[in-house]
Every structure is written in structure tokens, then in C-alpha cells.
VEXGUNU-280094 format. One record per residue (C-alpha): y, x, z; residue in one letter. Coordinates in steps of 0.001 Angstrom, whole numbers, padded with zeros to 6 digits, always signed. Example, Ala and Ser with C-alpha at 12.3 -4.5 7.8 and 13.67 -1.06 7.14 Angstrom:
-004500+012300+007800A/-001060+013670+007140S/
END
This chain:
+120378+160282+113072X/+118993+162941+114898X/+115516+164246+115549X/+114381+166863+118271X/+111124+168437+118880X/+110848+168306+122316X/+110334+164483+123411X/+111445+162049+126131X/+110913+158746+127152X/+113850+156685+126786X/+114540+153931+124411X/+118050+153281+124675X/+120164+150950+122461X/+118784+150285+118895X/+116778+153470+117987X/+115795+156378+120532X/+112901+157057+121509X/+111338+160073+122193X/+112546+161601+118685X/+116222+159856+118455X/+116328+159664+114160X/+119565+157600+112473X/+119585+157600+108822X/+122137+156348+106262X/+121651+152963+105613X/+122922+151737+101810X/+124546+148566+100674X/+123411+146221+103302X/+124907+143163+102197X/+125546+140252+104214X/+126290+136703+103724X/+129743+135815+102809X/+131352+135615+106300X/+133574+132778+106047X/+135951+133133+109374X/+138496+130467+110030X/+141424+131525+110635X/+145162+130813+111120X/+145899+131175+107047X/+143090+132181+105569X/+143113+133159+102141X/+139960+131552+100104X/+138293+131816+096650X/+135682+132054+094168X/+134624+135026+092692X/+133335+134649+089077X/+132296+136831+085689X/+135086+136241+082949X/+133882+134613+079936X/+130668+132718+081496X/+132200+131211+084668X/+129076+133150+086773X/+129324+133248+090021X/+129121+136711+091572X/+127118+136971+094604X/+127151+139845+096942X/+130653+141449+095999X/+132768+143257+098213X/+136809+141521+098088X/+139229+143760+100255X/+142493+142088+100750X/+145594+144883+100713X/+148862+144470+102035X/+152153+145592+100232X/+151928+149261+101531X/+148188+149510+100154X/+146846+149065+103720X/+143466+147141+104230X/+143457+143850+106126X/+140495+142517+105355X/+137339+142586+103259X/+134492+140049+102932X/+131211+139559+100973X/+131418+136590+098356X/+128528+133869+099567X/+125674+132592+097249X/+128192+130688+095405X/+130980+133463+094744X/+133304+132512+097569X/+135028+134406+100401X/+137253+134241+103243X/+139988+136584+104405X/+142647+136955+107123X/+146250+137335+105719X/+147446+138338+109109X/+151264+139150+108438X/+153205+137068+105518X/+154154+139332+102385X/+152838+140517+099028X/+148856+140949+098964X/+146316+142394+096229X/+142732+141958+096568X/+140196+144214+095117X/+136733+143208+094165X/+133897+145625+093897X/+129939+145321+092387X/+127434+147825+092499X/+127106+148966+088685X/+130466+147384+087675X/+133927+148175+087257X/+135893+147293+089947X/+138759+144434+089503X/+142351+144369+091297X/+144235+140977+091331X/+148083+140958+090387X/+150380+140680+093791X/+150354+137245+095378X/+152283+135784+098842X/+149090+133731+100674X/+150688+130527+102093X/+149266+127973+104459X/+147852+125185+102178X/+147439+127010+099010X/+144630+126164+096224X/+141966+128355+096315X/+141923+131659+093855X/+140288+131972+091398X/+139405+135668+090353X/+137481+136104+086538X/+136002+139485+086791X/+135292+141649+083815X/+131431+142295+082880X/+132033+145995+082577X/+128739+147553+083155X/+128736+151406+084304X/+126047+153699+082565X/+125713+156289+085109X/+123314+157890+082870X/+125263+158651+080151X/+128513+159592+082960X/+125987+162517+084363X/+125199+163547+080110X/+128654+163725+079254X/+131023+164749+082108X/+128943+167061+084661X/+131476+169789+086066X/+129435+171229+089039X/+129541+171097+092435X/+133308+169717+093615X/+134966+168368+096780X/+136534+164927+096877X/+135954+164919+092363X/+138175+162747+091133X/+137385+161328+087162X/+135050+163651+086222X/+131167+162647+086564X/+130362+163258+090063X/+133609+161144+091056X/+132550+158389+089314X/+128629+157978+091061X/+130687+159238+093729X/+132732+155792+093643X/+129107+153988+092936X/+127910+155189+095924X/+130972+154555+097944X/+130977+150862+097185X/+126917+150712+098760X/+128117+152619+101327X/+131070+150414+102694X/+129367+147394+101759X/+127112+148535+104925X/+129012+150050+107508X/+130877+146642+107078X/+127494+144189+107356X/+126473+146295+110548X/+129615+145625+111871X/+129139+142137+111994X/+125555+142465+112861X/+124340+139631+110431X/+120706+140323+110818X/+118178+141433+113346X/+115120+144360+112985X/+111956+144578+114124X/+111561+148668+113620X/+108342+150741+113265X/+108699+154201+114728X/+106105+156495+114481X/+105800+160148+115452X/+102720+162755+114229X/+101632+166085+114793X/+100949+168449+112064X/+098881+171686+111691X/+101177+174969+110494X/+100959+173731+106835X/+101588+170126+107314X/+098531+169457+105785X/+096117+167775+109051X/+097818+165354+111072X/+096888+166359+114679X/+098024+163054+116513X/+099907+160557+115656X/+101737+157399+118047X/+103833+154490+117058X/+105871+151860+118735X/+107448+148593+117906X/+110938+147742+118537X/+111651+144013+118055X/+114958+142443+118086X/+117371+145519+116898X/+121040+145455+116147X/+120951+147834+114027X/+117575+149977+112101X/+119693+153404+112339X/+122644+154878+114894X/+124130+158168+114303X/+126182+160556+116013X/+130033+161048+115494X/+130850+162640+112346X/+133341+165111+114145X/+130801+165928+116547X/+128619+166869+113427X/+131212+168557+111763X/+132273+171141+114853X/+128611+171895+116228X/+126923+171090+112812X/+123665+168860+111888X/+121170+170761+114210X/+122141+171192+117496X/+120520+172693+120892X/+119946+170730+123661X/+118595+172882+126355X/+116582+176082+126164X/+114055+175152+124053X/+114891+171750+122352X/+116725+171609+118969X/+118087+168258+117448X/+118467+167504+113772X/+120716+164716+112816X/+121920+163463+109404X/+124683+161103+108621X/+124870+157054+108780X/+127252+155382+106516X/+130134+155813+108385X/+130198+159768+108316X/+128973+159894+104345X/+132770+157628+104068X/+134531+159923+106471X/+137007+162370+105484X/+135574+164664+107628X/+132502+164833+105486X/+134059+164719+102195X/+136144+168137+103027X/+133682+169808+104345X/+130706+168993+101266X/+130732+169424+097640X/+129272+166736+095288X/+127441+167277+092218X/+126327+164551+089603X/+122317+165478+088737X/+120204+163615+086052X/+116887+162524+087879X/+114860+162904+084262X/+113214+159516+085105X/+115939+157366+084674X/+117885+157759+087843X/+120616+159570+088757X/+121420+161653+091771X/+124917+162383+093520X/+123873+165728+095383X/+125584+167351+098275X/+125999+170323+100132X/+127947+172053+102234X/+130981+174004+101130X/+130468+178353+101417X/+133078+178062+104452X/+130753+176399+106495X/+128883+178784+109419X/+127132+175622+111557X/+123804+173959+110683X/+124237+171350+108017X/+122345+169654+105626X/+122147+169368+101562X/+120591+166629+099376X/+120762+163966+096739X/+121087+160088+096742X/+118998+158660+094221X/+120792+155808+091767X/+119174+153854+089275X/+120881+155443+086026X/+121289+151408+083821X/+122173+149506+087302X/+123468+152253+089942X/+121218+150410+092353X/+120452+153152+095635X/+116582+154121+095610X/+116192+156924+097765X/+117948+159847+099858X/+115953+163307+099788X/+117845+166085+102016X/+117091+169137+103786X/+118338+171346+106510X/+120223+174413+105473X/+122347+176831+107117X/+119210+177493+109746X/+117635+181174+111007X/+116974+182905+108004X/+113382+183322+108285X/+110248+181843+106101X/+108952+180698+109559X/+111727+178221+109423X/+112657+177078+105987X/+114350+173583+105173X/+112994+171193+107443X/+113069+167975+104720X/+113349+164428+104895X/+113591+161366+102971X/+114928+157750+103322X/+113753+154900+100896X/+115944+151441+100303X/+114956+147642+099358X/+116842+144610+099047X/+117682+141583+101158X/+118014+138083+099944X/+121955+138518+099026X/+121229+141666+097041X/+122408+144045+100109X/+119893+147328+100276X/+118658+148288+103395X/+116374+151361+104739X/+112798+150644+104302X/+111049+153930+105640X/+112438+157135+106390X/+111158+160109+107757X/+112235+164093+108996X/+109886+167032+109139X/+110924+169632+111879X/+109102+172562+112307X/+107587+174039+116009X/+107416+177433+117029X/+106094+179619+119465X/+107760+183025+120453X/+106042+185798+119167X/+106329+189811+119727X/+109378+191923+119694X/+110850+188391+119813X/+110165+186944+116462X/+109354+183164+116376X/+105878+181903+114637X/+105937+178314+113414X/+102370+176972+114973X/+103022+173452+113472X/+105270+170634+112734X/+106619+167393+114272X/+106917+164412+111697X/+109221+160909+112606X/+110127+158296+110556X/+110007+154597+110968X/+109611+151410+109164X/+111679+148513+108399X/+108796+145743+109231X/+110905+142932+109354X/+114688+141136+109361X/+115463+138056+110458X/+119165+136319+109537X/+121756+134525+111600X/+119562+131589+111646X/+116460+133097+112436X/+114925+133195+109081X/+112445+135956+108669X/+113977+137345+105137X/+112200+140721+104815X/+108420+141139+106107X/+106820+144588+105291X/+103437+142456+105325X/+104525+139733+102848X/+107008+138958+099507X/+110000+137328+099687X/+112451+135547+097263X/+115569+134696+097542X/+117197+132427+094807X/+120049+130092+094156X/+120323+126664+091902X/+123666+126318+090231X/+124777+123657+089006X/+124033+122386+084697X/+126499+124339+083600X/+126039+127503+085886X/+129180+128031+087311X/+129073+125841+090380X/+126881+124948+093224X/+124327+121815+092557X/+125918+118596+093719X/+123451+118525+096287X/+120538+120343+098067X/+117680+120315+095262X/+114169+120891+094869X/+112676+123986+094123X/+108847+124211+092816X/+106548+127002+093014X/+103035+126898+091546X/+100301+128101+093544X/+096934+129298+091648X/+094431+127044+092815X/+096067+124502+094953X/+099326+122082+094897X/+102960+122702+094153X/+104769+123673+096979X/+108373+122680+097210X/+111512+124505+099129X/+114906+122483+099556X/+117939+124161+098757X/+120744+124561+101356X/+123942+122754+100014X/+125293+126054+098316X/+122172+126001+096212X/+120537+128776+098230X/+116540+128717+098943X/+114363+131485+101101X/+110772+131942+100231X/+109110+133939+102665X/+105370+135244+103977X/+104706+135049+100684X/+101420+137194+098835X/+101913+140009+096059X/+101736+138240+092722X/+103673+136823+090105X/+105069+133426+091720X/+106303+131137+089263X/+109244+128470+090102X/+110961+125845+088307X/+113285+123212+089266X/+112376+119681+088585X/+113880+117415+086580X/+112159+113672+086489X/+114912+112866+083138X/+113649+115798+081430X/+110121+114739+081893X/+110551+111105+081021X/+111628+112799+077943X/+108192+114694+077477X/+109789+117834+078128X/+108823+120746+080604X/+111144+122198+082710X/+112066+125860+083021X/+109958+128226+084325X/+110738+131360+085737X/+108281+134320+087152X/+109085+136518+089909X/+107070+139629+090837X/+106494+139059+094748X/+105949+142662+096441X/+105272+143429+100389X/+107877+144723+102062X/+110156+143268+099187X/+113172+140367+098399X/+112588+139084+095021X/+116400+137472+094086X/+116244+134990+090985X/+119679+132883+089837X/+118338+129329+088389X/+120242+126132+087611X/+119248+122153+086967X/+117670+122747+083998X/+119414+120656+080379X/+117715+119384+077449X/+119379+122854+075687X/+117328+124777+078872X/+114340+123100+078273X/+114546+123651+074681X/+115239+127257+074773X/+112279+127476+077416X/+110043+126492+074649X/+111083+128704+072051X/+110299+131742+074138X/+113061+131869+076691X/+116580+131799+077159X/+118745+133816+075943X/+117878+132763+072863X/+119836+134376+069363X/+123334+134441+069195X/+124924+131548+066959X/+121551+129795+066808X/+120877+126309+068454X/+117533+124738+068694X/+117208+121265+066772X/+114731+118202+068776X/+113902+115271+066783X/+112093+112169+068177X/+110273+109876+065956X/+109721+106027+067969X/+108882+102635+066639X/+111052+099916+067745X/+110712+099201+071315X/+110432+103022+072015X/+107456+103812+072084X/+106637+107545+070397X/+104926+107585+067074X/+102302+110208+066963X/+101038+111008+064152X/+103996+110545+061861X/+104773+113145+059550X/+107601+115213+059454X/+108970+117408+056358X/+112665+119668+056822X/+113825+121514+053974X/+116593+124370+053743X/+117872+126019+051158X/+116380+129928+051657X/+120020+131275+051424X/+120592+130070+054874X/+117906+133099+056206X/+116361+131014+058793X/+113177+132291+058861X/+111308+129063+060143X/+110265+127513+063061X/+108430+128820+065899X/+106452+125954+067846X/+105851+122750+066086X/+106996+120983+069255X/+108378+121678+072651X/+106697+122149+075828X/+105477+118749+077675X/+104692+118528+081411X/+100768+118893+080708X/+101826+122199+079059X/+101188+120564+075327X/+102720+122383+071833X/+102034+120109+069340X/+099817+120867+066216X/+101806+123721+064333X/+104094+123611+061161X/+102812+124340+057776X/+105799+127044+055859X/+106128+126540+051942X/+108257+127245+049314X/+110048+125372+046770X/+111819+126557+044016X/+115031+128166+045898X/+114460+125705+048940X/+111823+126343+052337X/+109717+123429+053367X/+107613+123055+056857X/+105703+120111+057314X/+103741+119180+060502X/+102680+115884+062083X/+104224+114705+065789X/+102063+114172+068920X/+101487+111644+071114X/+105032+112209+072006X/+106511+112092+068581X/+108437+114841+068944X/+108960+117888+066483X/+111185+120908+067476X/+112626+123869+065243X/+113675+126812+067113X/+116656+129501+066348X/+118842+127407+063550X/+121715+129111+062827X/+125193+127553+063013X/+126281+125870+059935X/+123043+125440+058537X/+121773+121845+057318X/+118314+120233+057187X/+117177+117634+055227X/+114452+115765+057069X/+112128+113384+055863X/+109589+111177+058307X/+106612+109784+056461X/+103922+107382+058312X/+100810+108409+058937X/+099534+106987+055257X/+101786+106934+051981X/+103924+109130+050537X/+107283+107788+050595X/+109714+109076+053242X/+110424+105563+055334X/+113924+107994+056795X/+115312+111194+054754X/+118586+112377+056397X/+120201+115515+056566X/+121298+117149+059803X/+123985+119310+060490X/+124000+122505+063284X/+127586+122690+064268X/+128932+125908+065762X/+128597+126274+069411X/+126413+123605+069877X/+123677+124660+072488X/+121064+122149+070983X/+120743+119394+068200X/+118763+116457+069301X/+117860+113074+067262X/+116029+110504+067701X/+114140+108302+064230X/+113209+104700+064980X/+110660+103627+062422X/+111143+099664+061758X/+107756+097698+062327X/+107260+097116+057969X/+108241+101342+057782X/+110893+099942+055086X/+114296+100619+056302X/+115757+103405+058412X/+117370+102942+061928X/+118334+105562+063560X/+120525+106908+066724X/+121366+110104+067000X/+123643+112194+068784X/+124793+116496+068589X/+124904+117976+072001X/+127882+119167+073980X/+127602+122664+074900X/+125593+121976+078022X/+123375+118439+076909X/
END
């Protein structure tokens, strides 16, 4: 990046004009690139122990003498493609923001082979608690201790974007702007803006070596001086790294910073600052440096500027404004300088468009980016589905899913959007599907992860939201008169014995389409034993929530006059079950008990 206050009038390549300003851009993920090749090497990418996809990780393929050949982004669905180039032993790395990273044992790619399978570990990094208990000070290249380890954070964000500019995976439509400000930057004087459509890149930035030998502000002419800072490229270089110390800083607000500054052997212009991580997900927020190193005068100061990030659709985090505060002088007596003002650029992400043209990022509108996996969660949907999103005061709108399970919602307003993903079996079952919310913000991508909703979903929905308690299960039952049709009305009595410490149901019945409950159940006691009574809707259905494993309910239906039970049966909640669902047929005289019932599988 580099800023200058003197001003011309070209606009060369993807940012100059007038005040020529490139900024490092963070973790600007792309979509998976999947490149055929000769003998590619292909897999999935998933969390160990759920089967979850991971979206948006780096893999780096390594050769046997630790050299990089490759490196890729996993797709929506977890998968990647990489170029084996020469035969031979290979390891392949895979890297998340806020997660350990994973290395695969040695493996010989061969034309033909299955597709890998690689089961990361869900080993979340608290950078929070790294800055607490292992800051050392300012160090170069820290290895271990806690700047070293945001260090590695950052580094990971950092490659993820040199390597999606690379490929040039998106288009921007920049704002640059430029102002004048009085001597205390308090007036703005004048101010101009242009807009750039159709950029390869937001930011550009001088070599790092170039940097390094005539340092970060540099003359150009008698009376024009140009401040730069680094892109991602020179923040990975060794050039940098030897020549800055890093520091691991707690933010006091919940972030962390990895601050940086030059080492005591440099005599060139540089700069010094801190990139901004959120401290639970190590997510970038924001860059705040400074010029140092600069005539030593109050006149001058530390010219400051600031970058700030937000996501695209595949989780990648690009700049959304930035700007650099230089001041201007005018030479005084005896050949002293006074600073008479100062010149403020910056520009504005306003919008990004994809490989297929999609407008993903609008700074005037929301936008969410989701994907549908399959009933189980661990696969794309067999097919492009339907995704709903309610609109307050007018129709469901829907959005088709591309065959990975991927959706863009774009041009979208700033408020809570909600989406689910219809199921017509669920509601011919009286049951509503899922719903999820997602805070829509301008100038932001909203991600959400959803899946064809099961009974178990839909159940879990209703009792407040998934996850639900571990070693619970929710438990359904259906009360219908021969032929099928529901018996509302009937009443329904469950007993436990109090031992069990299941503290009673929390709706009387689940969600329907319409948004119904059901009428409540009524909690007493008996002797050592819990009884809740309530009476089904027009649905006939009755639901209790949270039932721990093991437990075991006796259930009684009664008809809507006399007290006999016409079915008493007692139900069993199996470990690992994900729901318990029955249905009770009521014969036409209420005199005998026929019933059909069934325990769910993990995934109903």
C-alpha cells in the first residue's frame, strides 16, 4: 500500500489513483478450486466424531522433502483437489482459523485411487487464555510461546489470501475517497471519491525488499513523500519477520492483538501496529498501525491508519474499509517544517461479485450464504433443495440450492431473516420444520450450515432448539382412531418414577405448520412417582421434551369421557436414540388397544 501527499492522476492496474494505498488483506477465502489434472489427488475434509464437513480449510499437499506442491480450499461440501505432480511419498496438512492444525500420515497418490478421507480433530484454540498465560514480550520469528501461537493464527488468514488473490476468484467494485483536513484533523476541508468497478484485486502493495532497504515511507521527488504498509505477501515474507518483533497483547474487550514493530537495528521509516483477533474464534477484525521511525518532531508524529475485515460467503475475510492519515507541511523559518493540515485516504469495499457473476458482498445490502447437508449432516443433499425465507408482511420466498447444497441470498435488508427448509413428510405429520434466524447486516455475509430437517430435528426445534441435553431424547406420541384420523381431545397421562430426575415436560405438544403448541401439561405428584396429564389437539399429538436415556414411561390414553385408560403401555428411551416416537390407535368401541409403534434410529 502506499499513500503520498502530493497527488496525480493516474489509475493504473487495480488501485492507484491519485493517493496509491494497498493494505493487507486477511483470510480471503475462495471456493474450493477443483483443477483437473493429470493425477489429481481428491478428498473430503471432515470434523472427527460428527462426520461435519469443514468448509473453507486450507489442505497443502507436501512432498517427501517437506516441499509444498499444492494447496487448495475445501468447497461447501469439505472437498478439494490437488496436483501430485511427481510420484513419491506425500503428507497433506489441513489448517482452520481457530483450530489446531491436522497432518495426514505419508501416502503414494496413484492414478485411480478412492478418494481420502481426512477426520480432523475439533481442537478449538483459546487465544485468550494463550495471551493470559504465556506473554514473553516483544520477539522475532517466537516460536511456542504466546505470540508464536496468534502468530501461527494469523499466518493461516494470511496465506489463505495471498493464495485466493492468486487465483483471482472474485471481482471488486472499490470506493476510494480522499479528504482534506484542517491542522487538527478535526474539519474536513474537501473531500472527492471515485468508483472503481471491476477490480482484480481491492489492495496491491509494493515489494517487500523494496520496503525493507528504503523503508515504509519513501520520497518521491522534492516534495512528495509515500507511505506504504504491507499486503499479505510481505506480512508472510521472511524479510518481514527478521526485521519485526511480535508481541501477543490482550485487547480487554475480548480480542486479542498480535502487535509488531520494528526491531532497534532498523534506521529506515517503518511502521508498528497490532492485528486485531477475536480472543474465543481467532477470527481477524481489524489492523491499527502507525508510522514510526519518521523526523523527530511533534509537527510530524505517527501518521495512523486502520483497516477493518468482513466475511464472504465461504467464510474467507476480506478488507471492508481502510484508511491512512498523512500529515502536510509547509516550510517554516530557520528551516523548521509546520504541519498546516492533513491528507486522509481510505476506500471501501462496496461490492464482490464471484466467478459466476453473483454479487456476494454489497456494502448497501445483507447477504447470506448457507449450505443444506444432507439428514444426517455429513453429506451433500441428494439433490438441489428448497430453501424458505419468511418475509414480514408478504410471501415466502424460496432460493434453490446448487447441487453441493450451497444457496446465495443477496440485496437483502438489515433484519433478522428467518429460513427453514421444507419438508412436505414432516408436515403431513403436523410438524413444523426447523427454523433458523440470521442477523442480515449491510456490507455483511451472514453464513448458516442447515440440513433436511428429521422428525428428531423437528422435535428438538420444538423443545427450544437443537442442541438439545446430552443423553436426553425427545419422546412423540400420536393418538388416531382407526382409519387415521387424529383424536383430539383424548387424554393423555405419563408417569415416572421421581428417581429418574426428569424434571417434566416442556411443551404439551410440538410445533405444527400454523405455529400451534397444544394446550399445556398439568405436573403432579404421586406418592414416589410424577404424573403430567394434558389433552391432544386437533392433531392428537402429545410431546415430552429432554427424557433421559434409560428412563421409562408409563402412558395411559383415556377418551375424552370415562375414566378408564382404553391403552396403558410403558415406553422405553434407549441410549442414543435421537427421538422416541409412537403412534396409539384407539379402536371405534375404545375397548381394546392397537397400537404401532416404532424407536428411532439415530437420525429418524
Amino acid at each position: 500500500m502506499k499513500g503520498a501527499d502530493g497527488v496525480t492522476n493516474r489509475v493504473p492496474g487495480a488501485y492507484y489513483s491519485g493517493v496509491r494505498t494497498t493494505l493487507l488483506l486477511l483470510l480471503l477465502i475462495g471456493p474450493g478450486s477443483l483443477r483437473a489434472t493429470a493425477q489429481p489427488t481428491t478428498g473430503v475434509v471432515v470434523e472427527e466424531g460428527t462426520g461435519v464437513p469443514v468448509t473453507g480449510a486450507m489442505v497443502l499437499l507436501f512432498d517427501s522433502d517437506g516441499s509444498r506442491v499444492d494447496q487448495a480450499l475445501t468447497d461447501p461440501v469439505g472437498r478439494f483437489m490437488l496436483d501430485t505432480g511427481r510420484p513419491g511419498p506425500h503428507t497433506i496438512t489441513v489448517e482452520r482459523i481457530g483450530y489446531a492444525s491436522f497432518t495426514s500420515d505419508p501416502f503414494t497418490p496413484a492414478a485411480g485411487a478412492e478418494e481420502m478421507r481426512i477426520e480432523v480433530p475439533v481442537e478449538a484454540i483459546q487465544l485468550s487464555d494463550i495471551v493470559v498465560s504465556g506473554n514473553r514480550g516483544c520477539q522475532v520469528r517466537p516460536e511456542g510461546a504466546a505470540a508464536g501461537r496468534v502468530w501461527e493464527e494469523a499466518r493461516k488468514a494470511l496465506a489463505a489470501e495471498a493464495w485466493t488473490r492468486e487465483a483471482e476468484l472474485y471481482r471488486y467494485t472499490l470506493l476510494r475517497y480522499e479528504m482534506r483536513l484542517d491542522r487538527d484533523a478535526r474539519e474536513v476541508l474537501a473531500d472527492t471519491s471515485m468508483l472503481m468497478p471491476d477490480q482484480r484485486a481491492a489492495f496491491t502493495s509494493a515489494p517487500i525488499e523494496d520496503l525493507v532497504a528504503e523503508g515504509f515511507v519513501q520520497n518521491e521527488g522534492d516534495s512528495m513523500s509515500v507511505y506504504y504498509a504491507p499486503d499479505a505477501e510481505a506480512l508472510l515474507s521472511g524479510e518481514f519477520l527478521d526485521s519485526h518483533c511480535l508481541a501477543a497483547v490482550d485487547g480487554g474487550d475480548g480480542t486479542v492483538g498480535l502487535a509488531f514493530q520494528p526491531t532497534a537495528s532498523r534506521r529506515v521509516p517503518e511502521i508498528a501496529g497490532v492485528v486485531w483477533l477475536d480472543g474465543e474464534t481467532a477470527e481477524l477484525q481489524r489492523i491499527q498501525f502507525g508510522y514510526v521511525g519518521l523526523m523527530d518532531s511533534p509537527e510530524v508524529g505517527y501518521p495512523p491508519g486502520e483497516v477493518t475485515f468482513t466475511r464472504l460467503p465461504d467464510g474467507a475475510w476480506i478488507v471492508k474499509e481502510w484508511w491512512i492519515r498523512m500529515p502536510s507541511f509547509a516550510e517554516a523559518s530557520r528551516g523548521e517544517i509546520l504541519r498546516i493540515g492533513h491528507r486522509m485516504v481510505g476506500g471501501t469495499t462496496a461490492a464482490v461479485t464471484d466467478a459466476a457473476g453473483r454479487t456476494v458482498l454489497d456494502a448497501r445490502s445483507a447477504s447470506i450464504f448457507g449450505v443444506v447437508a444432507d439428514s444426517a449432516g455429513t453429506g451433500p443433499p441428494p439433490g438441489p433443495v428448497v430453501v424458505a425465507r419468511e418475509v414480514i408482511g408478504s410471501a415466502t420466498i424460496g432460493v434453490t440450492t446448487s447441487a453441493d447444497g450451497s444457496f446465495l441470498l443477496n440485496r437483502l435488508p438489515a433484519w433478522t431473516h428467518i429460513l427453514r427448509v421444507p419438508s412436505p413428510a414432516l408436515r403431513e405429520m403436523g410438524l413444523a420444520e426447523p427454523e433458523v434466524s440470521v442477523e442480515g447486516n449491510l456490507g455483511q455475509v451472514a453464513y448458516v450450515r442447515m440440513k433436511i430437517p428429521t422428525v428428531a430435528d423437528a422435535l428438538a426445534f420444538s423443545c427450544g432448539g437443537a442442541p438439545r441435553p446430552v443423553g436426553t431424547a425427545p419422546v412423540m406420541g400420536r393418538v388416531e382412531h382407526v382409519g387415521g384420523t387424529p383424536a383430539g381431545g383424548a387424554r393423555v397421562e405419563v408417569q415416572w418414577l421421581g428417581e429418574t430426575e426428569y424434571a417434566g415436560p416442556l411443551v404439551a405438544a410440538p410445533i405444527g405448520p400454523g405455529g400451534e403448541t397444544g394446550s399445556g401439561w398439568a405436573i403432579g405428584l404421586d406418592g414416589s412417582s410424577v404424573t403430567a396429564s394434558t389433552t391432544t389437539d386437533h392433531r392428537g399429538l402429545f410431546l415430552l421434551c429432554d427424557v433421559p436415556y434409560g428412563a421409562r414411561l408409563r402412558v395411559a390414553v383415556k377418551p375424552a369421557t370415562g375414566e378408564e385408560p382404553v391403552i396403558d403401555r410403558t415406553l422405553f428411551v434407549p441410549p442414543d436414540a435421537s427421538a422416541v416416537v409412537e403412534t396409539f390407535i384407539l379402536s371405534s368401541l375404545h375397548d381394546k388397544l392397537t397400537s404401532k409403534d416404532y424407536i428411532s434410529t439415530p437420525n429418524p
